[in-house]
C-alpha positions in Angstrom: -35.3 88.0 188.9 -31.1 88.2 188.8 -29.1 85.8 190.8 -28.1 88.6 193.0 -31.5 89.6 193.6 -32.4 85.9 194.4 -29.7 85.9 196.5 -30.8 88.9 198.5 -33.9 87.9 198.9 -32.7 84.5 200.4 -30.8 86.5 202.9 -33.4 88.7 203.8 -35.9 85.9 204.6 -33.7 84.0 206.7 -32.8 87.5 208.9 -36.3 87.7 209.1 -37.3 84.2 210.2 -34.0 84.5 212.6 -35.7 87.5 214.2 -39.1 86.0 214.5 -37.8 83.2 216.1 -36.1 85.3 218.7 -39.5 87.3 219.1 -41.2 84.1 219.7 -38.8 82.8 222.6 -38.8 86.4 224.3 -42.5 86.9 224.5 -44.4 85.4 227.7 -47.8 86.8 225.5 -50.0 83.9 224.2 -51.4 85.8 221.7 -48.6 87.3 220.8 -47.4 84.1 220.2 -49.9 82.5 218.1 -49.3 85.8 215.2 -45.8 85.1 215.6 -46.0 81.4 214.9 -48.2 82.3 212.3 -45.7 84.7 210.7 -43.0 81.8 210.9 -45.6 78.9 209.3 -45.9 81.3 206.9 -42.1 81.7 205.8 -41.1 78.6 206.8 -43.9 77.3 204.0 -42.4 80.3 201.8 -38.7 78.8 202.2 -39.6 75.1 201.4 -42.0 76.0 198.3 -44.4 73.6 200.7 -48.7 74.7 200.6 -48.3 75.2 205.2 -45.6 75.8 207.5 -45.7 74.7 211.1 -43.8 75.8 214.4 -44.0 74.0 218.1 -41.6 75.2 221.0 -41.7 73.1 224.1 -39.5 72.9 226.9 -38.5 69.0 226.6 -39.0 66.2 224.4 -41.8 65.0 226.3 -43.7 67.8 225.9 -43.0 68.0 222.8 -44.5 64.9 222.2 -47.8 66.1 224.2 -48.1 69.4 222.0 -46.6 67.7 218.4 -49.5 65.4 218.7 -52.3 67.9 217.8 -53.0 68.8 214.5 -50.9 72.2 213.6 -51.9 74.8 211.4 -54.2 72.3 209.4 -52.2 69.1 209.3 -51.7 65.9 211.7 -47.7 65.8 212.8 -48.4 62.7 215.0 -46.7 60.3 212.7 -43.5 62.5 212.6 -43.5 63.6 216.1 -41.7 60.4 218.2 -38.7 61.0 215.1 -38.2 64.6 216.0 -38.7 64.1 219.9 -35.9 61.4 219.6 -34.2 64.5 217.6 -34.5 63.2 214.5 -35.1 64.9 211.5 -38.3 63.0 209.5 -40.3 62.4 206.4 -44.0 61.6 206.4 -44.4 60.4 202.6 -47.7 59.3 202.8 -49.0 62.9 203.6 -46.4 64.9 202.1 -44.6 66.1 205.9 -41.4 67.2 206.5 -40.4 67.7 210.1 -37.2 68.2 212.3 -36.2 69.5 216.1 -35.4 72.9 216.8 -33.0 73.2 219.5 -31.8 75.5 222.2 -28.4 75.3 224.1 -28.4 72.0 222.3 -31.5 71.0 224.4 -35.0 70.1 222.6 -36.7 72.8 222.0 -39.4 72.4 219.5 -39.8 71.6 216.2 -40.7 72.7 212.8 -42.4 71.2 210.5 -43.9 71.8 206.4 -46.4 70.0 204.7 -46.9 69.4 200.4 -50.6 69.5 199.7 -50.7 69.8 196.2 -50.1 67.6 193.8 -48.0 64.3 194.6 -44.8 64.5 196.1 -41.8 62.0 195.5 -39.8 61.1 198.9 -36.6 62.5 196.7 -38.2 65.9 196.4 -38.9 65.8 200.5 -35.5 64.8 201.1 -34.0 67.9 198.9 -36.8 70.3 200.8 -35.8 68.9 204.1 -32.4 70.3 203.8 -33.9 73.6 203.5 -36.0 73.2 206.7 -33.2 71.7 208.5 -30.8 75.2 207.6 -33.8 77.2 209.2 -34.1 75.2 212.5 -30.4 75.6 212.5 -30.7 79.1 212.2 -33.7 79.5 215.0 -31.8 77.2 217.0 -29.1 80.5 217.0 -32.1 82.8 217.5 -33.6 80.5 220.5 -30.1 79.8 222.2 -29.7 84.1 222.3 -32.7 85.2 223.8 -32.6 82.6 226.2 -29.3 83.9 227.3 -30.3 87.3 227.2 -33.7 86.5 229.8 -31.2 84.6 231.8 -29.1 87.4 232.3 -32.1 89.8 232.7 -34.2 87.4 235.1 -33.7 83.6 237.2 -34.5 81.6 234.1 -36.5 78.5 235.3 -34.6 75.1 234.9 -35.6 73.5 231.3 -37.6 69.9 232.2 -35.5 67.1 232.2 -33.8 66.0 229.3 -34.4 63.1 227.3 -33.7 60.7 224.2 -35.1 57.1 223.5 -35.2 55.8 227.6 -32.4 58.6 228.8 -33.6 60.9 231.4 -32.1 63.6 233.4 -30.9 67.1 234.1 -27.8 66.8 235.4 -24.3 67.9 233.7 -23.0 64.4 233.1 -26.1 63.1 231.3 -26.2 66.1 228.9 -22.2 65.7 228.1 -23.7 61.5 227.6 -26.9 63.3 225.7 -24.5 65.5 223.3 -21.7 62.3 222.8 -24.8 60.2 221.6 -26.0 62.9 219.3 -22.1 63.4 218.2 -21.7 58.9 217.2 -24.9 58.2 216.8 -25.3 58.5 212.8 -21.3 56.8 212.3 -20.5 53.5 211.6 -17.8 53.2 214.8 -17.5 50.7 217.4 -18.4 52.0 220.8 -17.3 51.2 224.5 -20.1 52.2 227.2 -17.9 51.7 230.6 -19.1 52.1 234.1 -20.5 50.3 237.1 -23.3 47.8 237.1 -27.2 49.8 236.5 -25.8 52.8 235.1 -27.6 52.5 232.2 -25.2 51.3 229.5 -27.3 49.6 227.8 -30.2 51.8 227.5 -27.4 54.5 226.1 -26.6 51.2 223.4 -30.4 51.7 222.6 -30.0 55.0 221.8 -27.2 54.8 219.7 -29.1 52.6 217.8 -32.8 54.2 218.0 -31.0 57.6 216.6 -28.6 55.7 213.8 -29.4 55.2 209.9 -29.6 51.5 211.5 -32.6 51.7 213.7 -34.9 50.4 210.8 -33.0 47.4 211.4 -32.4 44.9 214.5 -30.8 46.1 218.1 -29.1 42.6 219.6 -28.4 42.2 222.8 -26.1 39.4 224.6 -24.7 39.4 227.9 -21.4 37.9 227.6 -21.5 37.0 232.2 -24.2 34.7 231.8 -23.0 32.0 229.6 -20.2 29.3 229.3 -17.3 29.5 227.1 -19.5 27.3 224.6 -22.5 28.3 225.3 -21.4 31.6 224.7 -20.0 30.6 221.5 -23.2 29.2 220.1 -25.3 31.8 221.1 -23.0 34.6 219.5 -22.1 32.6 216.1 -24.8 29.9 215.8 -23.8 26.6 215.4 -24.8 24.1 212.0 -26.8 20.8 212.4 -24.9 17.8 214.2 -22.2 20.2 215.8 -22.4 19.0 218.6 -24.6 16.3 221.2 -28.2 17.9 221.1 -27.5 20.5 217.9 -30.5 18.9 216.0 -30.8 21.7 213.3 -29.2 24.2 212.3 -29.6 27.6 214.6 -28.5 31.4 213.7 -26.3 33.3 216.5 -27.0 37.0 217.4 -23.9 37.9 215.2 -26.1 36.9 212.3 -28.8 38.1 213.4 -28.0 41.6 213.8 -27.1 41.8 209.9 -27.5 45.4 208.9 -28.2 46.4 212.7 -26.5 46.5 216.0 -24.8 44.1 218.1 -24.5 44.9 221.2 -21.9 42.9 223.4 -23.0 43.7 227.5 -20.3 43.0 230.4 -17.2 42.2 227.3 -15.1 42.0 230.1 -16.2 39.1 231.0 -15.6 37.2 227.5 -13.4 34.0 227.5 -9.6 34.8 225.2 -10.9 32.0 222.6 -14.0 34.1 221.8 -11.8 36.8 222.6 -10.1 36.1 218.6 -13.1 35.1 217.2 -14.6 38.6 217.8 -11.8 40.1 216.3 -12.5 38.4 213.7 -15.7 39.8 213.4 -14.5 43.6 214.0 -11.3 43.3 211.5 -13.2 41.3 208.6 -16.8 41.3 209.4 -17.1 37.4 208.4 -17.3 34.4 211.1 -18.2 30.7 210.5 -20.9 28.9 212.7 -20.0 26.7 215.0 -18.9 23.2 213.6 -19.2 25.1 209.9 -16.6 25.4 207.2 -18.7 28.5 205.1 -17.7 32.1 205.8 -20.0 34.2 206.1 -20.3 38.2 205.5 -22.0 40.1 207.6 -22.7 44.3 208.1 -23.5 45.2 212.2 -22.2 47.8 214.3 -20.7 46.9 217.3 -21.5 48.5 220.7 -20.0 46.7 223.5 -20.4 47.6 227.6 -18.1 46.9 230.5 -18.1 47.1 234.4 -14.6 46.0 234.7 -11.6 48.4 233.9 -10.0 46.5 230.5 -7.0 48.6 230.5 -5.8 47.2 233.9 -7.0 43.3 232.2 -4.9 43.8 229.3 -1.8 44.3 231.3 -2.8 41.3 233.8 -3.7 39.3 230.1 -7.3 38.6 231.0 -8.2 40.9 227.4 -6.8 41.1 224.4 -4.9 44.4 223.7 -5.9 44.0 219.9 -9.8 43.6 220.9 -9.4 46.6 223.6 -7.9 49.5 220.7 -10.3 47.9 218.1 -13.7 48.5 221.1 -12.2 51.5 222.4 -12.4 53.7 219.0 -15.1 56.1 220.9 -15.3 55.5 225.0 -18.6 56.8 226.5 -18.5 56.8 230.2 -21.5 56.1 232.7 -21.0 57.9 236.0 -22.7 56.1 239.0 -25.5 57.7 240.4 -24.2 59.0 243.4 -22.4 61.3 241.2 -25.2 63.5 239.8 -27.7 63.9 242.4 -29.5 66.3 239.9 -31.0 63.0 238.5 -32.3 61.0 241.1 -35.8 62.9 241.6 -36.4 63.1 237.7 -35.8 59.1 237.3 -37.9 58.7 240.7 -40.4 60.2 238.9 -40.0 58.3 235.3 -40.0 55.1 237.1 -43.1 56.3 239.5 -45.1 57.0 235.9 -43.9 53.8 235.0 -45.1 51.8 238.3 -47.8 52.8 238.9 -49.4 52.3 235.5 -48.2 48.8 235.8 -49.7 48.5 239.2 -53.0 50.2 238.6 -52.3 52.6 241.2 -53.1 56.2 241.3 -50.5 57.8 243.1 -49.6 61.5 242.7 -45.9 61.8 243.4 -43.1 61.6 245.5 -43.4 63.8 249.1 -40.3 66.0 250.4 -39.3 63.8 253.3 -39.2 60.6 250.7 -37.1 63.1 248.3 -34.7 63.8 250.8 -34.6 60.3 251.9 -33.6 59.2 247.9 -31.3 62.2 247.5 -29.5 61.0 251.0 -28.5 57.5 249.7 -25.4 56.4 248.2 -27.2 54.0 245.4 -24.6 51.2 244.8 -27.0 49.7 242.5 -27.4 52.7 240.7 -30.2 53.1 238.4 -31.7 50.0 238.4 -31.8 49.6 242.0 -33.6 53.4 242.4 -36.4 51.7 239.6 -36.4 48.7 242.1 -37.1 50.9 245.0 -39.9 52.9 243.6 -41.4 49.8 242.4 -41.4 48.5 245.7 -43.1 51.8 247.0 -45.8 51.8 244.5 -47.0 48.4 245.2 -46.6 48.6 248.8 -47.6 52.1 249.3 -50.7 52.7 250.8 -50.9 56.4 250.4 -51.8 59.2 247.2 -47.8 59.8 247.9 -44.5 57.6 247.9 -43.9 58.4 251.7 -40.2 57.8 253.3 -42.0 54.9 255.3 -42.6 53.1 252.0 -38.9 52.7 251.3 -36.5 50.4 252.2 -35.3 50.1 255.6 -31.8 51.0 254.1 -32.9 54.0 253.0 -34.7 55.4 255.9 -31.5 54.3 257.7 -29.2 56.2 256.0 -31.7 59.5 255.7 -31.9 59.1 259.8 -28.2 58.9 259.8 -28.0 62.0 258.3 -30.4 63.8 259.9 -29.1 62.9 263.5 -26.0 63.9 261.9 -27.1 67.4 260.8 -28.7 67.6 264.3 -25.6 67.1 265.9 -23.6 69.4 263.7 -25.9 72.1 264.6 -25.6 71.4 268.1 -22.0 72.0 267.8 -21.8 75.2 266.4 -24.9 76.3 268.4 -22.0 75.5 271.7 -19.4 77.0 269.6 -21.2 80.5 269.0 -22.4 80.9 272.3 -18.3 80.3 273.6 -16.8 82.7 271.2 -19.8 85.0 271.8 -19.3 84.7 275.8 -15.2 84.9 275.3 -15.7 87.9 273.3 -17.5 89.8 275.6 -15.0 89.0 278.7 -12.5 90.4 276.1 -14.4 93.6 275.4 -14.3 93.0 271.5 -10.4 92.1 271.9 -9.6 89.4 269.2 -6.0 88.0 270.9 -7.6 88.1 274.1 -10.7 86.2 273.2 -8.4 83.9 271.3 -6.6 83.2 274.4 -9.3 82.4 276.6 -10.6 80.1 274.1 -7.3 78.0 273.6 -7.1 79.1 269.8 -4.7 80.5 267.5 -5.7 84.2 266.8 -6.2 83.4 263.3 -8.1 80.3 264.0 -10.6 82.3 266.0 -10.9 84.9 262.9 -11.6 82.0 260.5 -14.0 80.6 263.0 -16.1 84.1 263.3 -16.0 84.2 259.1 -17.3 80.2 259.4 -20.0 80.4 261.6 -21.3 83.9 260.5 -19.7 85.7 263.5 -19.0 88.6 262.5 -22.7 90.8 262.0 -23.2 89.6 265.6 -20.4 90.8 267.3 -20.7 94.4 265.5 -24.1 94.4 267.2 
């Protein structure tokens, strides 16, 4: 066969997996389905020169997980399928599997997968045929992202389950800008700052950064910098040699050192005293520290990741932080909103945390009922994440009920929701008194706008913006 013909050939296969994968999204037909999935197995093992082919859509990582875990089209995916629901493409050597996500509107939506039955198989040869199954998820991810914009615009598409990656959960906005950034910094080498307030998660978006890095075969090390001394801090970050100091009786490794080829990550940096302030820089600029009350250098290889509560910019100009340490954190910023800010999350981590709870508790408990919803969606959460798994905690073990019920939460809670009930009660009270004025003034006025403005005490206009307000306007045509 000629190069050109080869060439052809490539194109035509990967219009014609692009179409099948487009087919497959559109159809709501099961069986249907299953010849189309066959059709793509087949090409996709026609593609990698692999002996089966395999395709899953799903509508989240979770259920991806759920689905990938049965055997597909002949072979087990379960030990690839927690890689590829993290988004990760992976490699099964052992069986010969190659697997990676498909995605849609950069949202998990499936995966693909091949497997090499015959014959052995060295990981090399996997790696080179990954790259080829990788272009044709990148190509159906085209295919999938299309059709669901053209049944969107034909049809109320429903709302994709939440969102996830390793411990991130949600569906609003500002966790899938977080979600993409991750995705974005993830494989690099750079030094992160996670800023926002106190149980927004910062950390558990350091643990992803790490769980979806060429480092995650390696150690994630964790240290808050708040809950130690100057010198404790100092020993627990660098280690300290034998005899350094009163009650140093060996010699002990800091989490510096033992993060080598992993991730350090540095919690609450803000808080760090100026003397470990240099020593860190250190650390960043050179990569080599000395334990405490040592004279040896030693090399290390660790990311940084480092979180914060506190705004650094405004401690750098008071002097509390080191403008050299702030530029050499601050290469990629990732920002936490607090909770309050996307509402569109609360009810999907209620639930997480419920799953979570009640496992721990024994408990069988079903879900969460609409007057408790409204109850969590009311609150103002200054304690953000953490306190909402707190709260649902509380209500699982508590709880008395098949349901989290508002009357399980926290007084402060029910407060607030009654607050805003009374508050919505009143607020209709109002306008109820307000229609039935301009209604009454209206009729005295024979349908004459200025004059019912007058009798009202209002500004013509203010009366015309009132009828457009309260829905006026239908009513006083009748």
């Amino acid at each position: 066969m000629s190069h050109a013909t080869s060439e052809q050939g490539a194109v035509l296969r990967s219009c014609g997996i692009l179409f099948l994968f487009r087919a497959l999204q559109e159809t709501a037909d099961r069986a249907r389905q299953a010849h189309i999935e066959t059709q793509i197995a087949d090409r996709v093992a026609d593609m990698t020169g692999a002996t089966h082919g395999a395709v899953q859509l799903a509508r989240s990582a979770r259920e991806l997980k759920s689905l990938a875990a049965q055997a597909l089209n002949h072979f087990d995916l379960s030990a690839v399928t927690a890689d590829v629901a993290a988004g990760n493409a992976a490699i099964d050597e052992q069986n010969g599997i190659i697997a990676c996500p498909l995605y849609r509107q950069e949202r998990i939506a499936g995966m693909i997968a091949a497997r090499f039955a015959s014959g052995p198989i060295t990981r090399v040869e996997l790696e080179e045929r990954l790259d080829t199954l990788i272009a044709i998820a990148t190509l159906a991810g085209y295919a999938l992202s299309d059709a669901a914009e053209m049944i969107g615009a034909a049809e109320d598409e429903p709302a994709i389950s939440p969102i996830e990656m390793p411990g991130m959960i949600g569906e609003s906005e500002a966790i899938h800008k977080i979600l993409r950034m991750v995705r974005r910094v993830a494989p690099a080498e750079t030094t992160v700052l996670i800023e926002g307030e106190s149980g927004t998660g910062k950390e558990v978006i350091a643990r992803a950064l790490h769980d979806l890095s060429p480092r995650r075969s390696k150690a994630f090390v964790a240290i808050n910098c708040a809950v130690l001394t100057e010198n404790l801090l100092e020993s627990e970050l660098f280690g300290h040699e034998k005899g350094a100091f009163t009650g140093a009786i060996a010699l002990k490794k800091g989490k510096v050192e033992m993060a080598e080829g992993g991730t350090l990550f540095l919690d609450e940096i803000g808080e760090m005293a100026l003397g470990l302030q240099a020593k860190l820089l250190r650390v960043l600029q050179q990569r080599e520290f000395e334990r405490v009350g040592g004279t040896k250098t030693l090399r290390l290889d660790v990311r940084v990741i480092a979180a914060t509560n506190r705004d650094l910019k405004t401690q750098v100009k008071n002097g509390g932080f080191r403008e050299d340490l702030y530029h050499r954190l601050n290469v990629i910023a990732i920002a936490t909103p607090p909770l309050r800010e996307r509402a569109d999350d609360i009810v999907p981590l209620a639930l997480h945390f419920l799953e979570r709870a009640r496992a721990k508790a024994g408990r069988e408990i079903q879900g969460i009922s609409a007057e408790a919803k409204r109850c969590l969606l009311r609150y103002q959460w200054p304690g953000n994440v953490r306190e909402l798994e707190n709260v649902i905690e509380r209500a699982v073990v508590l709880g008395e009920s098949r349901l989290i019920e508002a009357d399980d939460l926290p007084p402060g809670l029910q407060q607030t929701h009654a607050a805003a009930a009374a508050s919505g009660d009143l607020e209709q009270s109002i306008s109820s008194a307000k229609r039935d004025s301009i209604l009454k003034a209206w009729a005295d006025s024979n349908g004459d706008y200025r004059e019912a403005a007058l009798k009202l005490g209002l500004h013509p206009n203010s009366l015309l913006r009132l009828l457009k307000k309260l829905n006026l306007r239908a009513d006083l045509q009748r």
